[in-house]
C-alpha positions in Angstrom: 118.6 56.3 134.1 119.7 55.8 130.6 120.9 59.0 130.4 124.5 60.2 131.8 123.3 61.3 135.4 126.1 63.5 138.0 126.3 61.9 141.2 126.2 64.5 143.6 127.5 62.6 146.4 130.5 61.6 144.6 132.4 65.0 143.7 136.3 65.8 144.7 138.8 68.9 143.8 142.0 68.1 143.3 145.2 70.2 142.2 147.4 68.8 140.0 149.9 71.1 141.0 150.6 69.1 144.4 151.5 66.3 142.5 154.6 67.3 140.1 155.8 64.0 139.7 152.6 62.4 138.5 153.5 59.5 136.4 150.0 58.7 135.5 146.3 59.2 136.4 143.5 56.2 136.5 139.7 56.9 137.1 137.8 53.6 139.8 134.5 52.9 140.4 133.1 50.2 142.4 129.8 49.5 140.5 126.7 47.0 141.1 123.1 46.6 138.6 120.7 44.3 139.1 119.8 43.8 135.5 121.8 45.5 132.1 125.1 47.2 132.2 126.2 49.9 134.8 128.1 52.7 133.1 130.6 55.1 135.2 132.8 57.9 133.8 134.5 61.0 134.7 133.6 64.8 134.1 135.7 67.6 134.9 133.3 70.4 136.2 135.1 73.1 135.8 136.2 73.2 132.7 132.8 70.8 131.4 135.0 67.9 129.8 133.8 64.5 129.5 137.0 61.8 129.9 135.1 59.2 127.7 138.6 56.7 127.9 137.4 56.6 131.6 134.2 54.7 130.9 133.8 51.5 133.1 131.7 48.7 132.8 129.9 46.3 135.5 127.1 44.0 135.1 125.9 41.9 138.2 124.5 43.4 141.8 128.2 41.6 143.5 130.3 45.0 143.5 133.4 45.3 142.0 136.3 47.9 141.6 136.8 48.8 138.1 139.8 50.3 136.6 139.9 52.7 133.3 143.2 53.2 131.0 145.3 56.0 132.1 144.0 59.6 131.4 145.2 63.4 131.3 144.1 65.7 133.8 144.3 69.3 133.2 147.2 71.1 135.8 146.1 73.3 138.5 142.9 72.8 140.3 139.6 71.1 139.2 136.4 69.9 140.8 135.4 66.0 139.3 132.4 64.8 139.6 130.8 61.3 138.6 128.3 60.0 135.8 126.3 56.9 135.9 124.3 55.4 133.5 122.5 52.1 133.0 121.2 50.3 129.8 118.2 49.0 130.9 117.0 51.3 133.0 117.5 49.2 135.8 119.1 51.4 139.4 123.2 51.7 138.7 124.6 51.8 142.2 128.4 53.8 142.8 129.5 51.8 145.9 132.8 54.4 145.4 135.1 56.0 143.0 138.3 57.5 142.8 141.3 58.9 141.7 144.2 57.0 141.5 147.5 59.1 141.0 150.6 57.0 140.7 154.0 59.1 141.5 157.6 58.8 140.0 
């Protein structure tokens, strides 16, 4: 789709909170297209924000892990979901994402 599309499959709550000595926050997808650009990002669901800084870019069907620059998640709980989109058209594939939270 060319269009921002949630991934239902690829959803996760986490609490800030348990972390209090978060240094920073990075947002990982592992990402394969056929033809065109894949396009992965984060949304917070429960409070509706996109994180566009956490927009990732792939372009060939060998999977690869990539890494966004360091974002600001809200404290307390939140459920984070996935968006893919592709500029062609063509089926983007999320092999896996994550959250990576570095510590002090």
């Amino acid at each position: 789709n060319r269009e921002w599309t949630e991934q239902s499959g690829a959803v996760a709550e986490i609490n800030l909170n348990n972390y209090p000595h978060t240094k920073s926050v990075t947002f990982e997808a592992a990402l394969s297209i056929l033809g065109g650009d894949a396009h992965a990002r984060l949304l917070n669901k429960t409070t509706g924000a996109v994180y566009y800084n956490t927009d990732v870019t792939h372009n060939t069907g060998t999977a690869l892990w990539k890494t966004s620059s360091a974002i600001q998640l809200p404290s307390g709980k939140s459920t984070y979901t996935v968006q893919l989109r592709s500029t062609s058209g063509e089926m983007a594939n999320l092999i896996g994402s994550r959250l990576r939270i570095t510590l002090q």
